[in-house]
N, C-alpha and C positions, 0 to 999 in steps of 0.2 A: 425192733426196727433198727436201732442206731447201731446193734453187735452185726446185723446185715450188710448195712451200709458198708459197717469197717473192712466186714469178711470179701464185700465186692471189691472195695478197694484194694484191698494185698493181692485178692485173682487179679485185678486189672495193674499192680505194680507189676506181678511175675511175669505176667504175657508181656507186658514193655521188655523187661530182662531178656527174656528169652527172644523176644525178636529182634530185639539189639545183637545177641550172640548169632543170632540166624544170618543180620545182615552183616556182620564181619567173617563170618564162617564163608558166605557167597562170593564177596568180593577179593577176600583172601584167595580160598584155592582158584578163583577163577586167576587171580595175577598169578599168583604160584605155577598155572598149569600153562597158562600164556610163556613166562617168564623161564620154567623152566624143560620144557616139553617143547616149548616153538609151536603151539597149537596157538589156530586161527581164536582171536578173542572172542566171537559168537560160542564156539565149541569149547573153550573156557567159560564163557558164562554160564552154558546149558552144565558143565559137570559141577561148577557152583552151585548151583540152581538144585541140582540132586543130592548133593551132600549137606545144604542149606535145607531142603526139604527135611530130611532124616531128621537134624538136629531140630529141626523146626517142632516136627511131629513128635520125638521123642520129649521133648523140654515139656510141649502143651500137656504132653499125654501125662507125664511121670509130676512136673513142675509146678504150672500153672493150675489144672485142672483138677489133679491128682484123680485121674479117672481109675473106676473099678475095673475090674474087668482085664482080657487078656491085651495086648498090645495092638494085634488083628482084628480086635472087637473093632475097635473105631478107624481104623486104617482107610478102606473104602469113601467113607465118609469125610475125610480129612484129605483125600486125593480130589476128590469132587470139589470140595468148597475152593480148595486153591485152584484147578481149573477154572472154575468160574471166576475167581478172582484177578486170575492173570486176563482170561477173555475181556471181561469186565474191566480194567487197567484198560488193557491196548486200545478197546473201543474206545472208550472215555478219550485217550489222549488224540485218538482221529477224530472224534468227532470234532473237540474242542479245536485243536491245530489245523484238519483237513475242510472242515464244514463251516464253522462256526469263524477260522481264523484267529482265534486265539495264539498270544507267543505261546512255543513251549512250557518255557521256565515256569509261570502261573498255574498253566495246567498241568506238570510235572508235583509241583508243592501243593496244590490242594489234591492230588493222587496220593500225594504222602500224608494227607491227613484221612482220606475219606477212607483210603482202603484198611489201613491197621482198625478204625475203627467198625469196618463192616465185619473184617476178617475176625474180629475181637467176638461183634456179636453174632456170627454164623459156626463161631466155635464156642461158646458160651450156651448157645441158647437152642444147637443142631448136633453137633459132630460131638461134644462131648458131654450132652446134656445126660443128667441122672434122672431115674424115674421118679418120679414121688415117692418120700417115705426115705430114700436110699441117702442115708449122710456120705459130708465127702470122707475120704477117708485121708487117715494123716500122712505127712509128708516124709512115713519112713522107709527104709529101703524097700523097694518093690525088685521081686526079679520078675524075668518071662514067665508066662506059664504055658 
């Protein structure tokens, strides 16, 4: 029970790591692309947003999870959950702001708590879940297959 515990915790220290790297990877090239292309900030955040995906899904896939399997096993499934995620976000922040009147700023920082943690367990427990039976495996060099 308690060797479990530990093992969720190092999963759940890595997915912190790695979304840390995800969110300096998004906001970096999006100023990078702002700063040195002259592209409109939205169209900087959206190629953010795609290069911060990749690292995102690579980190969980190889890092975090150390999933079996090829890289396109879990791909689909890891496009979805962030879809809903972002859907899920934007509403959250209209309802709260548009409906409800909520400031921003409260409903912006409880978005920054609730999402990593849903994100956490729809990737945990859907997008890179093992079967039964199947250990993880170690965190040594993996290539493509």
């Amino acid at each position: 029970m308690q060797s479990g515990l530990l093992e969720e915790f190092w999963r759940l220290a890595r997915f912190s790591v790695v979304g840390a790297i995800t969110t300096v990877v998004h906001i970096g090239v999006a100023m990078i692309v702002v700063a040195t292309a002259g592209a409109n900030p939205t169209v900087g955040a959206m190629i953010g947003f795609v290069a911060a995906f990749m690292v995102s899904y690579f980190g969980h896939f190889r890092f975090t999870f150390a999933a079996s399997g090829r890289y396109r096993d879990y791909l689909l499934k890891f496009a979805v959950s962030s879809l809903a995620s972002f859907l899920l976000s934007t509403a959250a922040v209209w309802v709260a702001t548009a409906v409800l009147g909520i400031d921003y700023k409260p409903a912006l920082i409880a978005l920054g708590i609730i999402v990593p943690v849903c994100n956490y367990l729809m990737n945990r427990f859907w997008v890179f879940l093992r079967p039964r039976g199947v250990s993880s495996r170690s965190l040594g060099i993996i290539t493509p297959e």
